[in-house]
N, CA, C and O of each residue as an XYZ file, in Angstrom:
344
protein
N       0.844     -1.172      0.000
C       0.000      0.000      0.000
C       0.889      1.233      0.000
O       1.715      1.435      0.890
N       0.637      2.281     -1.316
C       1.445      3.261     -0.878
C       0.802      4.602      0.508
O      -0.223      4.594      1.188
N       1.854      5.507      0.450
C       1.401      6.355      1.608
C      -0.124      7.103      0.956
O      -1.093      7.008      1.709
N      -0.339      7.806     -0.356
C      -1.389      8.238     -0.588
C      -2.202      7.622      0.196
O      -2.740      8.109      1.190
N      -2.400      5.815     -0.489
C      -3.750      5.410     -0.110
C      -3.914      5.314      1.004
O      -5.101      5.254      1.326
N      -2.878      5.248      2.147
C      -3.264      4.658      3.680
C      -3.514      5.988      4.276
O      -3.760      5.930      5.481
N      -3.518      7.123      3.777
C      -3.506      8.324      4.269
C      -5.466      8.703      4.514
O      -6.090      9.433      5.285
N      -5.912      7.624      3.246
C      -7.670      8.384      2.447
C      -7.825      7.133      3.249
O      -8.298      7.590      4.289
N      -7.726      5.861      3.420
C      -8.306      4.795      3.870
C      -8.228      4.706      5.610
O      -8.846      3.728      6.033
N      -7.527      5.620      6.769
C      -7.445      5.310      7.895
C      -8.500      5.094      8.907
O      -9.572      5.667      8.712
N      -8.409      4.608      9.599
C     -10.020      4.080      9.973
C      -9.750      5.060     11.653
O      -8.878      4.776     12.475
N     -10.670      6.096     11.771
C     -11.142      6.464     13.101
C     -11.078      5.760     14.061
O     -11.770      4.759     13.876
N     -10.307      5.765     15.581
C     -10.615      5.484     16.496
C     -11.572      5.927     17.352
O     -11.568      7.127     17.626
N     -12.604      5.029     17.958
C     -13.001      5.181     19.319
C     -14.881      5.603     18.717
O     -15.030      6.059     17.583
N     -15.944      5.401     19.510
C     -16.970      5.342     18.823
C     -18.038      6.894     18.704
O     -18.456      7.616     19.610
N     -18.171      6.960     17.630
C     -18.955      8.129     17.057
C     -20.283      8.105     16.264
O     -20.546      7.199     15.472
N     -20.936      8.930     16.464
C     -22.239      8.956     15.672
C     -22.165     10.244     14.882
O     -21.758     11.308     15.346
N     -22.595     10.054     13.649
C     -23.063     11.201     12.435
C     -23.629     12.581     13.384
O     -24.282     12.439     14.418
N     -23.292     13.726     12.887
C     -23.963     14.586     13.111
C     -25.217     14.802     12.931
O     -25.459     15.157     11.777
N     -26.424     14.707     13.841
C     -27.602     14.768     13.737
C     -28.112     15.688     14.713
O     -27.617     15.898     15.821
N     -29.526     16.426     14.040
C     -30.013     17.497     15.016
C     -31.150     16.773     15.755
O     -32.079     17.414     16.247
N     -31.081     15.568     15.824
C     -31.833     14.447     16.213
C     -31.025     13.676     17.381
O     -31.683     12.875     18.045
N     -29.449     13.871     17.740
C     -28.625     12.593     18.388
C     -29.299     13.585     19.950
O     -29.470     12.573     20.629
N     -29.656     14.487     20.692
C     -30.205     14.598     21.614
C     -31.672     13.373     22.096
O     -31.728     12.425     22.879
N     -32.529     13.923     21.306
C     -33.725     13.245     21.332
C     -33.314     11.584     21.531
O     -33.881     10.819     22.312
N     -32.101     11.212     20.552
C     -31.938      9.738     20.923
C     -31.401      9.486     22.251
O     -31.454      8.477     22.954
N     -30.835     10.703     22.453
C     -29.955     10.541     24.406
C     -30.679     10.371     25.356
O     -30.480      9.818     26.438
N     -32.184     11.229     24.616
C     -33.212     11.210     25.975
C     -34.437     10.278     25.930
O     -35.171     10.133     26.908
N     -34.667      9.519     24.501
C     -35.281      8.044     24.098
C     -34.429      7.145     25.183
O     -34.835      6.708     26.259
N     -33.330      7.019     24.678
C     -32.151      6.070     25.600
C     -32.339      6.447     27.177
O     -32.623      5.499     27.909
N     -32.226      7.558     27.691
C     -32.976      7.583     29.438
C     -34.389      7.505     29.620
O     -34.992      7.156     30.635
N     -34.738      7.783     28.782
C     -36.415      7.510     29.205
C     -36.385      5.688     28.959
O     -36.922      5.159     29.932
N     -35.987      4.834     28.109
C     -36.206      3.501     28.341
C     -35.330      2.718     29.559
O     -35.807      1.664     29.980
N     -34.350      3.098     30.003
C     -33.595      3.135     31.022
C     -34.633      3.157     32.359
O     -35.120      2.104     32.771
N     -34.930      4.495     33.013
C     -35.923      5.067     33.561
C     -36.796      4.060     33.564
O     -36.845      3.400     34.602
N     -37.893      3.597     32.187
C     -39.001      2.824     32.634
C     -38.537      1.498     32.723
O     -39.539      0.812     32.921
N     -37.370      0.661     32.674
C     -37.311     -0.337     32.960
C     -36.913     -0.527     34.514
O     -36.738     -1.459     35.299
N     -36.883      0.464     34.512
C     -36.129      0.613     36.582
C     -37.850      0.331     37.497
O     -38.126     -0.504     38.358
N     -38.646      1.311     36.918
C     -39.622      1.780     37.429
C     -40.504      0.474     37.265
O     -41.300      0.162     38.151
N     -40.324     -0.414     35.918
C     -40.687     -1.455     35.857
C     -40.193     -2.406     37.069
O     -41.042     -2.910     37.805
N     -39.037     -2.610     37.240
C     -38.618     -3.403     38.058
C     -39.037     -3.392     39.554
O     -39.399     -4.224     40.385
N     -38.810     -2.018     39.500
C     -39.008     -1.423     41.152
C     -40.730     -1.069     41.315
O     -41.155     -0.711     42.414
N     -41.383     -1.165     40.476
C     -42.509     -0.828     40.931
C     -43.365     -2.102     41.694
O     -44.567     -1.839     41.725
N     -43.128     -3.030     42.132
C     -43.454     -4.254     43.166
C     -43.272     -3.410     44.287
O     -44.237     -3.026     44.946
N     -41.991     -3.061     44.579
C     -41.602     -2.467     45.972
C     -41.673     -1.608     46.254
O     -41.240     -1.316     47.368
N     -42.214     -0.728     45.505
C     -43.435      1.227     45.407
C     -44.619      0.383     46.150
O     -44.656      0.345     47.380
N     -45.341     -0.122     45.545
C     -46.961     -0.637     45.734
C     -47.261     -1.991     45.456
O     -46.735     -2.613     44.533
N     -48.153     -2.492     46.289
C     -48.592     -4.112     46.018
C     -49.466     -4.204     45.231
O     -49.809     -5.313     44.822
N     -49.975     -3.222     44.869
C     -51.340     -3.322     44.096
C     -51.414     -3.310     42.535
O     -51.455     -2.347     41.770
N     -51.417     -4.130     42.378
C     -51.177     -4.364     40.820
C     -51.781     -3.012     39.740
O     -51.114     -2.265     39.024
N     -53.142     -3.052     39.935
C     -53.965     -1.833     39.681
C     -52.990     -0.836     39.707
O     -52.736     -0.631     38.520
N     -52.172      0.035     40.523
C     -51.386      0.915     40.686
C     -50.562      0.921     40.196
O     -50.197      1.907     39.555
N     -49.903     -0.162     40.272
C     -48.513     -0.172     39.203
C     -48.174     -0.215     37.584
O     -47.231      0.073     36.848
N     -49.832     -0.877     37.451
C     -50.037     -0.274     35.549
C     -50.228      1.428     35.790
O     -49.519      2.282     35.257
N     -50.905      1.583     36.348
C     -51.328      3.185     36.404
C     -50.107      4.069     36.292
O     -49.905      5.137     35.714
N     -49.006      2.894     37.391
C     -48.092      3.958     37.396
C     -47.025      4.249     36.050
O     -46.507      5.315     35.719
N     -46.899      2.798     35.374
C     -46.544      2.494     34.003
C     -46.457      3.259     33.187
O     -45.557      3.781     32.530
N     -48.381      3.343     33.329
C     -49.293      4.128     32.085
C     -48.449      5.028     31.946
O     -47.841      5.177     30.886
N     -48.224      5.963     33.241
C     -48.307      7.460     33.358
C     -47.130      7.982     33.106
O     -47.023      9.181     32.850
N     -45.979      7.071     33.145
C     -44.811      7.157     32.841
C     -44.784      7.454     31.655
O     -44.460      8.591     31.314
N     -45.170      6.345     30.614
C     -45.017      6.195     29.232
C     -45.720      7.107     28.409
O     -45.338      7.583     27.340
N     -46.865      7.321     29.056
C     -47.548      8.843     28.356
C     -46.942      9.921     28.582
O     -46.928     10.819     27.740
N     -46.248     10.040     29.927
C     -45.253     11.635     29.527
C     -44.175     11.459     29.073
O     -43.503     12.455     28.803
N     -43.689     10.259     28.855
C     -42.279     10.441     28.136
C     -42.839     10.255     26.564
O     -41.981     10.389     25.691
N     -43.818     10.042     26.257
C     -43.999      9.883     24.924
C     -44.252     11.392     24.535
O     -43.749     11.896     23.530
N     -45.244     12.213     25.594
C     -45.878     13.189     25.151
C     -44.091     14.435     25.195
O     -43.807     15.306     24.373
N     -43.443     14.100     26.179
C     -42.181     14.935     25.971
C     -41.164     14.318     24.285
O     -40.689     14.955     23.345
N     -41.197     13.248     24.520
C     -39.961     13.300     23.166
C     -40.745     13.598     21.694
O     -40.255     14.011     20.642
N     -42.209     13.217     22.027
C     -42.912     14.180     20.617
C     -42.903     15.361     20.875
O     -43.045     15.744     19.714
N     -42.858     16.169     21.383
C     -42.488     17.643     21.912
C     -41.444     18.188     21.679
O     -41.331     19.391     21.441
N     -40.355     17.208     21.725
C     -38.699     17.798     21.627
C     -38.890     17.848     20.008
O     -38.955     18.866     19.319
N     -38.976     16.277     19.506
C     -39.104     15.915     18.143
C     -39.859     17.402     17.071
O     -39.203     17.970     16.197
N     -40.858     17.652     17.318
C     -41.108     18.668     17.011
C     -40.496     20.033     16.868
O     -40.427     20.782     15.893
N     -40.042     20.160     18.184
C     -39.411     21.604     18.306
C     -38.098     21.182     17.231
O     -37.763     22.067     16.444
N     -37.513     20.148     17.189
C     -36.080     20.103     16.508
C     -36.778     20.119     14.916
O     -36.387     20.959     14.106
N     -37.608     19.335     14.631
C     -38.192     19.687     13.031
C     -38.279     20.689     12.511
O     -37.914     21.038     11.388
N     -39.210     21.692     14.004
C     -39.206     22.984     13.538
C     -38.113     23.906     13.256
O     -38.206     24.448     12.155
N     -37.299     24.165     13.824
C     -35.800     24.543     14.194
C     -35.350     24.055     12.640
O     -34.952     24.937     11.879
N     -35.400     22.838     12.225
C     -34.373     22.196     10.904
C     -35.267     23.109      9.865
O     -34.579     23.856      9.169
N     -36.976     23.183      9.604
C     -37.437     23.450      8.671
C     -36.946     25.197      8.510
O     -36.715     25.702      7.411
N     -36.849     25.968      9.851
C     -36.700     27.040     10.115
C     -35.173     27.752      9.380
O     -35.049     28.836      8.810
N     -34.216     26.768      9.631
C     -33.104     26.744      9.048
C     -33.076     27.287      7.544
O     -32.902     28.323      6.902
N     -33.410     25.668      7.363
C     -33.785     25.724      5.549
C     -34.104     26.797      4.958
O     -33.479     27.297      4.023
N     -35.095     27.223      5.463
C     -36.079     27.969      4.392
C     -34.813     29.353      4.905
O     -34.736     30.373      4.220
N     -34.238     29.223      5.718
C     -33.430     30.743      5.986
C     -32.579     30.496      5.295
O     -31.877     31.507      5.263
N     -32.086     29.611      4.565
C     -30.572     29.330      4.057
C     -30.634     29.824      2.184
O     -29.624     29.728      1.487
């Protein structure tokens, strides 16, 4: 191999993701499933009551859904906002 090619072919160390105006939202997808698997686990030893502990589930998963469609949005808006300025 000469030096040109090993110069264009070197392979990056250490792990990276693409620039995205999206890699937040995945940071906070990734703690919010974190989060409900804890709450999953631990919710026996919150309450005995079965009834309660879907409730408490529910209520989890509806605000983390209703927040990362919220973020998701605001960042769409922000990208479309861009664009049309560029």
């Amino acid at each position: 191999m000469t030096d040109s090619t090993s110069a264009t072919t070197s392979v990056s160390r250490g792990f990276g993701v693409a620039a995205s105006p999206f890699n937040g939202i995945k940071l906070e997808l990734g703690i919010c499933i974190v989060l409900g698997l804890l709450l999953w686990l631990g919710a026996d030893s919150i309450t005995a009551n079965e009834d309660t502990q879907l409730l408490m589930l529910l209520a989890y998963s509806l605000s983390g859904t209703i927040w990362l469609v919220m973020r998701t949005r605001a960042v769409l808006q922000r990208c479309a906002t861009e664009q049309t300025e560029s």
